[in-house]
PAGUMAR-296808 format. One record per atom (N, C-alpha, C, CB): x, y, z; residue in one letter. Coordinates in pm, whole numbers. Glycine has a CB too. Layout:
# residues N
xx/yy/zz/code
X/Y/Z/A
...
# end
This chain:
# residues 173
xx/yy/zz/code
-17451/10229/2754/X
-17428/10312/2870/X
-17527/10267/2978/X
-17445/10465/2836/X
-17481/10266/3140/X
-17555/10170/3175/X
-17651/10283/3285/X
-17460/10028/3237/X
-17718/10252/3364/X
-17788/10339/3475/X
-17692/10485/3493/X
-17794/10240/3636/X
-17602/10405/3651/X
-17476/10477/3703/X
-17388/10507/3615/X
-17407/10410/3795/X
-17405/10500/3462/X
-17311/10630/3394/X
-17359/10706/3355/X
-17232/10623/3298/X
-17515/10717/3348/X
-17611/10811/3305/X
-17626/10907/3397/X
-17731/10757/3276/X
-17624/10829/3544/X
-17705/10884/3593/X
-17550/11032/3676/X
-17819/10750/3697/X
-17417/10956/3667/X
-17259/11033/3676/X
-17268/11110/3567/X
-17111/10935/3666/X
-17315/11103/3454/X
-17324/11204/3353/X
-17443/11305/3365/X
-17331/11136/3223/X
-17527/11280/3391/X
-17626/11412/3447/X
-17610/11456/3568/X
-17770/11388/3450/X
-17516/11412/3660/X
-17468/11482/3808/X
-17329/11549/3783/X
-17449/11358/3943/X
-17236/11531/3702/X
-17119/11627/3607/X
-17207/11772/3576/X
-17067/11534/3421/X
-17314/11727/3492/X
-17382/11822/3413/X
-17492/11912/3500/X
-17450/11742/3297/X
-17485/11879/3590/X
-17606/11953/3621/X
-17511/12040/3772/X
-17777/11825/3659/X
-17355/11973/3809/X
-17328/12020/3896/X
-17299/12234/3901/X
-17220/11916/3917/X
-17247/12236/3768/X
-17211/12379/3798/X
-17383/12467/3775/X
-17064/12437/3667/X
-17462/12422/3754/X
-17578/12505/3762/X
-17593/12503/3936/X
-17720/12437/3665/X
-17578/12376/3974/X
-17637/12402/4140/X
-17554/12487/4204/X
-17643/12269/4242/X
-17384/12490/4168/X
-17336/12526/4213/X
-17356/12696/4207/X
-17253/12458/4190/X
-17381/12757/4082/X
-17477/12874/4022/X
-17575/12920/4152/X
-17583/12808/3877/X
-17628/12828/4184/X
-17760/12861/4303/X
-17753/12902/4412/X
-17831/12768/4344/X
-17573/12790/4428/X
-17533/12845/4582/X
-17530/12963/4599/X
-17412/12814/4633/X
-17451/13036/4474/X
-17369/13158/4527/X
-17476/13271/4586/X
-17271/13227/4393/X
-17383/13351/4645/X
-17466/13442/4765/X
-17526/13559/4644/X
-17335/13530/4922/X
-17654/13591/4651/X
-17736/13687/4584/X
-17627/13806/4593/X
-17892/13716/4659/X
-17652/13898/4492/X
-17561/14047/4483/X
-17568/14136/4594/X
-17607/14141/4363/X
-17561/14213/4670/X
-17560/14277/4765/X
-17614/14420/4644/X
-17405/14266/4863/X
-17679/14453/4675/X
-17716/14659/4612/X
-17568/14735/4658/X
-17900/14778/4747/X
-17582/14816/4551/X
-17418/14910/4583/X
-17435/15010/4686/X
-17353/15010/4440/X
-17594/15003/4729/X
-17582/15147/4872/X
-17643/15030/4963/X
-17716/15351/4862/X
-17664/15056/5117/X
-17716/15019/5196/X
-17886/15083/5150/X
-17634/15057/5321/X
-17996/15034/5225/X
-18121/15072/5160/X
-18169/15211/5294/X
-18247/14903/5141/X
-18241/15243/5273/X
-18309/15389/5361/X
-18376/15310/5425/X
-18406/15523/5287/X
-18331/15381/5608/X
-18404/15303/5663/X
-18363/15394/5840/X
-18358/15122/5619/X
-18513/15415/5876/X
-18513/15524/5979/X
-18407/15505/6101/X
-18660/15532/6038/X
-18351/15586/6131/X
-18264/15589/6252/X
-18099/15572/6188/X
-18315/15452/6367/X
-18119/15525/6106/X
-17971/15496/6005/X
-17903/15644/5953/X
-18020/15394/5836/X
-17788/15630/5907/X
-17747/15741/5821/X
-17782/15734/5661/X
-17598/15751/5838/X
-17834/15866/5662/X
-17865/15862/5486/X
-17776/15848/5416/X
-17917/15972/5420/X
-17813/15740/5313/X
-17730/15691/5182/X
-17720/15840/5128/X
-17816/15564/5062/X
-17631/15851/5020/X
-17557/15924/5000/X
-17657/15984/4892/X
-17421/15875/4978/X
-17683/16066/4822/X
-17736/16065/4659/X
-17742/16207/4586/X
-17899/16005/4650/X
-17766/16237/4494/X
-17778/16348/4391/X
-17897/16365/4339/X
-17697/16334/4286/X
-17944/16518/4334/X
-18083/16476/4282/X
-18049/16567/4144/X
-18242/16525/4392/X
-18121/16532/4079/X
-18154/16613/3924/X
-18293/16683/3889/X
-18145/16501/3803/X
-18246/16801/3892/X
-18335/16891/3905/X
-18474/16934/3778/X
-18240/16996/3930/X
-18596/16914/3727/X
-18657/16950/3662/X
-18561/17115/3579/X
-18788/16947/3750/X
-18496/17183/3611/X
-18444/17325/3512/X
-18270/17238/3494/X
-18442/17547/3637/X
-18234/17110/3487/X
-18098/17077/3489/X
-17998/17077/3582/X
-18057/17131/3421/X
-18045/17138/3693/X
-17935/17151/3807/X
-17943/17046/3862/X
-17942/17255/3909/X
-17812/17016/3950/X
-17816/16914/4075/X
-17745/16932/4191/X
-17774/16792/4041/X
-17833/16874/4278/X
-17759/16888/4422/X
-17738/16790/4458/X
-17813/16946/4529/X
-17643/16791/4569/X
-17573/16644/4630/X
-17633/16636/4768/X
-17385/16644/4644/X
-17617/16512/4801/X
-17676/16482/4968/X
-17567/16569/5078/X
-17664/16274/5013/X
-17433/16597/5052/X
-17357/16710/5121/X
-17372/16822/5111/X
-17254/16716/5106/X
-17448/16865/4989/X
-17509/17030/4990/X
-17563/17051/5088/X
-17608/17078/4893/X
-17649/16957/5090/X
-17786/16998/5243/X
-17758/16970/5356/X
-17932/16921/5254/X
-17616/16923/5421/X
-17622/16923/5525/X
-17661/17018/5618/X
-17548/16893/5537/X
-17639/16986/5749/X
-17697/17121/5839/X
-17895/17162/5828/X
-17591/17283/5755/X
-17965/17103/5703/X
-18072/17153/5678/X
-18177/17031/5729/X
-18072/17199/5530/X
-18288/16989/5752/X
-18386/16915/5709/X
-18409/16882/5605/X
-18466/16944/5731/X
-18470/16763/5551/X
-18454/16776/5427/X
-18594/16645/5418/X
-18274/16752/5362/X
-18672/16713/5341/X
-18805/16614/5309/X
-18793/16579/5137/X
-18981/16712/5349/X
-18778/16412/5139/X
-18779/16392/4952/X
-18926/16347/4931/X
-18652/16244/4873/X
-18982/16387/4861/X
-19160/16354/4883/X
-19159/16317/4720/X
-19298/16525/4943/X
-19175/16191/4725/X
-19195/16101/4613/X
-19384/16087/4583/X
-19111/15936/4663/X
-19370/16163/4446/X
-19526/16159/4412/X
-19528/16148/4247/X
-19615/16312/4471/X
-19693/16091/4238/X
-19716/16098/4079/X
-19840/16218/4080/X
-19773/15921/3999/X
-19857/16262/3930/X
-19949/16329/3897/X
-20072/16236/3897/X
-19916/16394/3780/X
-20129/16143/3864/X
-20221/16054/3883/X
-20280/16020/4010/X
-20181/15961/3838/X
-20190/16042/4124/X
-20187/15987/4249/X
-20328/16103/4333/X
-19999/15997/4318/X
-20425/16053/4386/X
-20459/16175/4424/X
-20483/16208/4565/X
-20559/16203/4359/X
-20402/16159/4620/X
-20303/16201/4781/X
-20230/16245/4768/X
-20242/16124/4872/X
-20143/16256/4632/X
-20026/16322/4607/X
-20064/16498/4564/X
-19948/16230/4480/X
-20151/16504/4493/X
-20243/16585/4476/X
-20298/16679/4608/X
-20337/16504/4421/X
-20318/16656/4672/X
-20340/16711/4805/X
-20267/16717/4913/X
-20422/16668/4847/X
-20157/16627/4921/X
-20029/16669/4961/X
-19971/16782/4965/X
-19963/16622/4912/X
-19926/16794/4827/X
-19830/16884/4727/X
-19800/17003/4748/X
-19872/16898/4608/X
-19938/17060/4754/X
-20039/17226/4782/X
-19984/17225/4962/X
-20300/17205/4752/X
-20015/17130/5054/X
-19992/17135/5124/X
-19786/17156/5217/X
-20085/17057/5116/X
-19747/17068/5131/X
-19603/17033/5135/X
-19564/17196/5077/X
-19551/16876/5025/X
-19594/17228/5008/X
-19576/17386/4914/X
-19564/17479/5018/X
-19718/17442/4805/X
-19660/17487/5093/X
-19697/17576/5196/X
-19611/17578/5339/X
-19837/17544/5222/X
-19643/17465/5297/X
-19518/17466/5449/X
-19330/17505/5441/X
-19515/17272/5513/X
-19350/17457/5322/X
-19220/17496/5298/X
-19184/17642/5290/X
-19185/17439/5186/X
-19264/17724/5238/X
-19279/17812/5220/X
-19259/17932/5326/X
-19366/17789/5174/X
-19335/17853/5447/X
-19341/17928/5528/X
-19175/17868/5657/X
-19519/17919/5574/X
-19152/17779/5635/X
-19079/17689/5729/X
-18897/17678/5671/X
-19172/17522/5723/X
-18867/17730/5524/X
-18761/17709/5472/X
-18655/17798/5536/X
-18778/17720/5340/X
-18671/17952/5613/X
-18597/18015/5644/X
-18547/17940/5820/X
-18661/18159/5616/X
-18590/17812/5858/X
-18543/17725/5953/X
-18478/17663/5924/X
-18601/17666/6006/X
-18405/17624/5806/X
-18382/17514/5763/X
-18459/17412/5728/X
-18323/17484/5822/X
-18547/17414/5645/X
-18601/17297/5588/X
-18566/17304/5418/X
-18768/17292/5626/X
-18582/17208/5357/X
-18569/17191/5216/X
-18677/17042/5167/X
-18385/17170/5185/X
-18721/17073/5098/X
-18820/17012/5015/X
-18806/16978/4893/X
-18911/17072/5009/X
-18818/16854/4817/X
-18797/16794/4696/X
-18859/16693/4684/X
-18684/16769/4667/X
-18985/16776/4535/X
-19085/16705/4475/X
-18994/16582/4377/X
-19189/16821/4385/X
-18970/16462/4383/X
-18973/16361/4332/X
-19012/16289/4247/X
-18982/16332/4370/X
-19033/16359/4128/X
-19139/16297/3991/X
-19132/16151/3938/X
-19104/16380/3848/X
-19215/16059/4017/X
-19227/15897/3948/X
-19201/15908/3813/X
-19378/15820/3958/X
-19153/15802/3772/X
-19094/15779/3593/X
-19262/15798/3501/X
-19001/15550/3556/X
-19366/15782/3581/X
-19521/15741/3498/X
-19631/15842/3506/X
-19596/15604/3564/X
-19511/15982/3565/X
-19564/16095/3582/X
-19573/16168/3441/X
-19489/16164/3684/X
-19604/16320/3414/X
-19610/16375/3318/X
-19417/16372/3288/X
-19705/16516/3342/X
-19471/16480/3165/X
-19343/16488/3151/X
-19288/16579/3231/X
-19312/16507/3034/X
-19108/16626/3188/X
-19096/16771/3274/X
-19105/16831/3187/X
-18981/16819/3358/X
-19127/16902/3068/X
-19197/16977/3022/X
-19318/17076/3090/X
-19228/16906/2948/X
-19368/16940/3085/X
-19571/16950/3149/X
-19528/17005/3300/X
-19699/16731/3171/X
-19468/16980/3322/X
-19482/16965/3505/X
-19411/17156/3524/X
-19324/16776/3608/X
-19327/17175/3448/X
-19305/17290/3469/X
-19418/17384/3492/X
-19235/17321/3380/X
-19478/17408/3413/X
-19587/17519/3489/X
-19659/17495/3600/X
-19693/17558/3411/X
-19652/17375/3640/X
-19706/17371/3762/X
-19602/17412/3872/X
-19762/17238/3782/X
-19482/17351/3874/X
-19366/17383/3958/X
-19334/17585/3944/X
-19217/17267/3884/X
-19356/17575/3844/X
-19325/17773/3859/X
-19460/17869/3913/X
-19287/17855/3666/X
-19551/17809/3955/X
-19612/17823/4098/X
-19590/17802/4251/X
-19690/17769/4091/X
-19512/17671/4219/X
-19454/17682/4378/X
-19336/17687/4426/X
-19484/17593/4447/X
-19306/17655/4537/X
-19146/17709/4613/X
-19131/17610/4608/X
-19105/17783/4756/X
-19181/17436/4614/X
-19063/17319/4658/X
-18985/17342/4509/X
-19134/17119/4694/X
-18861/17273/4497/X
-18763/17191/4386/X
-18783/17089/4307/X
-18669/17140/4433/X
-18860/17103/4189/X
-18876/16958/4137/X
-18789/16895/4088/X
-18953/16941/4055/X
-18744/16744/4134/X
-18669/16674/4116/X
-18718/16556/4009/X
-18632/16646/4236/X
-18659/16591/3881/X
-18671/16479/3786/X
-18614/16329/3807/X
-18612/16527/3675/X
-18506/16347/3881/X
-18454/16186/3914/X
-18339/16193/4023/X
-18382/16101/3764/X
-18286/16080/4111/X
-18255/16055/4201/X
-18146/15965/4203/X
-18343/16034/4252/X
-18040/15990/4235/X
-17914/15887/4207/X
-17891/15861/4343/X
-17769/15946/4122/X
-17914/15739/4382/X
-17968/15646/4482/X
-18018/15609/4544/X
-17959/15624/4521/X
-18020/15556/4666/X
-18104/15410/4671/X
-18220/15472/4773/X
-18001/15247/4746/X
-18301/15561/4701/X
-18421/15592/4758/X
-18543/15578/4624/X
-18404/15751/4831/X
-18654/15562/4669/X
-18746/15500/4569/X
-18841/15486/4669/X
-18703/15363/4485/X
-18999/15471/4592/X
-19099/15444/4660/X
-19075/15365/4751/X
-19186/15409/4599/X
-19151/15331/4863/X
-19151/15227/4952/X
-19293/15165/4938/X
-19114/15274/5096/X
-19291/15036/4956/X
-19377/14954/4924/X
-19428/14963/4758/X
-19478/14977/5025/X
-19392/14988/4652/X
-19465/15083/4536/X
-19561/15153/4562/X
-19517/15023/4432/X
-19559/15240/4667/X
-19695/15331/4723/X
-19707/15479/4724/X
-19719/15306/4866/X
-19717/15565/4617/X
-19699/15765/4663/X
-19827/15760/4692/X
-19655/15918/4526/X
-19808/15848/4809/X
-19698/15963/4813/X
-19553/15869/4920/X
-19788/16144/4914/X
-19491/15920/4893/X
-19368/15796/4977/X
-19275/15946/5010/X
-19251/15624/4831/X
-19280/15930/5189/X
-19188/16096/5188/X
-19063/15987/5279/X
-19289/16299/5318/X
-18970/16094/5295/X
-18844/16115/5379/X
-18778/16135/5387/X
-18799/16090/5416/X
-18732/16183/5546/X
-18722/16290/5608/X
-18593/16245/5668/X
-18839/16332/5694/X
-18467/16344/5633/X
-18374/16328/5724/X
-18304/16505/5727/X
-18266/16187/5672/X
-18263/16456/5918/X
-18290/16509/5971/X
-18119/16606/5972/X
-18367/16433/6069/X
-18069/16721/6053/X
-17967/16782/6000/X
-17845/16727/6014/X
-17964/16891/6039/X
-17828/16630/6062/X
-17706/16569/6104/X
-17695/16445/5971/X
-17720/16505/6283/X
-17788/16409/5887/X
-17753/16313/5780/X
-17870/16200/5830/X
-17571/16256/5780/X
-17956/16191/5938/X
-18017/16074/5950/X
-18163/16036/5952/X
-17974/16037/6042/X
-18170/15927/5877/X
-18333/15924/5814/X
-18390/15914/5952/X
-18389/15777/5695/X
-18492/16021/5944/X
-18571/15984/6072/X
-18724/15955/6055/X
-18560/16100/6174/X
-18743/15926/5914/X
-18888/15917/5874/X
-18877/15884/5730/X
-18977/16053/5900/X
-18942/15755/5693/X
-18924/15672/5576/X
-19083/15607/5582/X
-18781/15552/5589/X
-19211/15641/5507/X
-19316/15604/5529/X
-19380/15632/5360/X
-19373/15681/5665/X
-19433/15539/5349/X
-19559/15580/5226/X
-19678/15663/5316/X
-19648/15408/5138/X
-19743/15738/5231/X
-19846/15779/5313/X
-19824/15956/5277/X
-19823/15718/5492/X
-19937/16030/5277/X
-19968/16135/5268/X
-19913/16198/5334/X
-20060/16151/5272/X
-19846/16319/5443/X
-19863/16453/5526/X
-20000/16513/5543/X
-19784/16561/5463/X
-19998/16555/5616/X
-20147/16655/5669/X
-20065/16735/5723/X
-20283/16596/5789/X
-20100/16869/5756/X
-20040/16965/5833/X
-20016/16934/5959/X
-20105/17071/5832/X
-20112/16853/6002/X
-20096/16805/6144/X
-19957/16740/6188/X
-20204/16702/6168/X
-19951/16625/6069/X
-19851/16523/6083/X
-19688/16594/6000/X
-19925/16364/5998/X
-19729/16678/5930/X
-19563/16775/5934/X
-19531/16842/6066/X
-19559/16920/5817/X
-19613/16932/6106/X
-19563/16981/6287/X
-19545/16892/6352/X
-19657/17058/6386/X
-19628/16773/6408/X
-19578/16650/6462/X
-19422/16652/6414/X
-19668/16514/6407/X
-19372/16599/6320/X
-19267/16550/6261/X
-19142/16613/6226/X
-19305/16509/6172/X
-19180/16760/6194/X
-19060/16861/6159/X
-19089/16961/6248/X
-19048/16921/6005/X
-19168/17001/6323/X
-19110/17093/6385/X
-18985/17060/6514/X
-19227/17163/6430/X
-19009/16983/6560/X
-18890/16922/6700/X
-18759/16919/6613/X
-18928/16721/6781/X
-18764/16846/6515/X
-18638/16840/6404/X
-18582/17014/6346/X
-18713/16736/6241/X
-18663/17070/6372/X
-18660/17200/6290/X
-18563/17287/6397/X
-18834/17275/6258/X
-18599/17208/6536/X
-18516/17279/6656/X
-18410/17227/6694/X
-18579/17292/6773/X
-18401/17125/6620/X
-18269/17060/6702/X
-18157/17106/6611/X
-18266/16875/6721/X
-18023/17156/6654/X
-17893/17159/6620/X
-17831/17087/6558/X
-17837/17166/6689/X
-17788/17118/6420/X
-17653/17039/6384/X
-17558/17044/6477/X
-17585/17085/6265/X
-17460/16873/6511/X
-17370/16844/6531/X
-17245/16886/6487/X
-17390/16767/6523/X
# end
């Protein structure tokens, strides 16, 4: 066998792998979260078994605040996010604690949640997830369906009035 049949026999053989390379990467089955956009669609699953859909809440605000128990911004968040809700839910707002997979269990987490007013959410059927791998990771969309705030990073009381109260006034469409 001489050079050029070796070399036609490893270019046969090696063609459908390149051709493998061409093809165009998978596309994700939702579009990704991303501010000013319309929110992807999703379901959350509730720490007591319930679930709600992203069409339940229309008309409302709606903050998903992605945190771990380890985290300790998330930790000081939480208490804070609690409170506000608390006081801010009969405007339309809604709040959902987001339990990372490397959090306690829900077991554990229950007694902490039957202290406060947010919703703990054991898991999330779509395409929302930390951003950057960073909690506390919140966002915020707004009553019409649209993310208007997609950030890692804590809340302060300061930076929720900044952020939800103008949203808190504006009208569903």
């Amino acid at each position: 066998m001489g050079i050029s049949s070796l070399s036609r026999r490893l270019a046969l053989a090696v063609l459908p792998l390149a051709l493998l390379g061409a093809a165009p990467a998978p596309q994700p089955m939702f579009a990704t979260v991303k501010e000013g956009q319309p929110a992807p669609p999703f379901t959350l699953r509730l720490i007591n078994g319930g679930k709600i859909s992203f069409d339940e809440l229309r008309g409302n605000v709606v903050v998903l605040n992605f945190w771990a128990t380890w985290c300790v911004p998330c930790r000081t968040e939480l208490p804070t996010l609690d409170r506000y809700y608390e006081l801010r839910k009969d405007a339309g707002l809604r709040v959902y604690a987001v339990t990372t997979e490397d959090s306690l269990k829900p077991y554990q987490l229950k007694k902490l949640f039957d202290v406060m007013h947010i919703e703990p959410v054991r898991s999330i059927k779509g395409p929302y997830d930390v951003l950057g791998g960073a909690v506390p990771t919140n966002i915020v969309i707004d009553r019409n369906g649209v993310v208007r705030y997609a950030k890692a990073g804590a809340f302060t009381l300061e930076s929720l009035n900044t952020l939800l109260v103008p949203l808190l006034n504006e009208k569903a469409k």
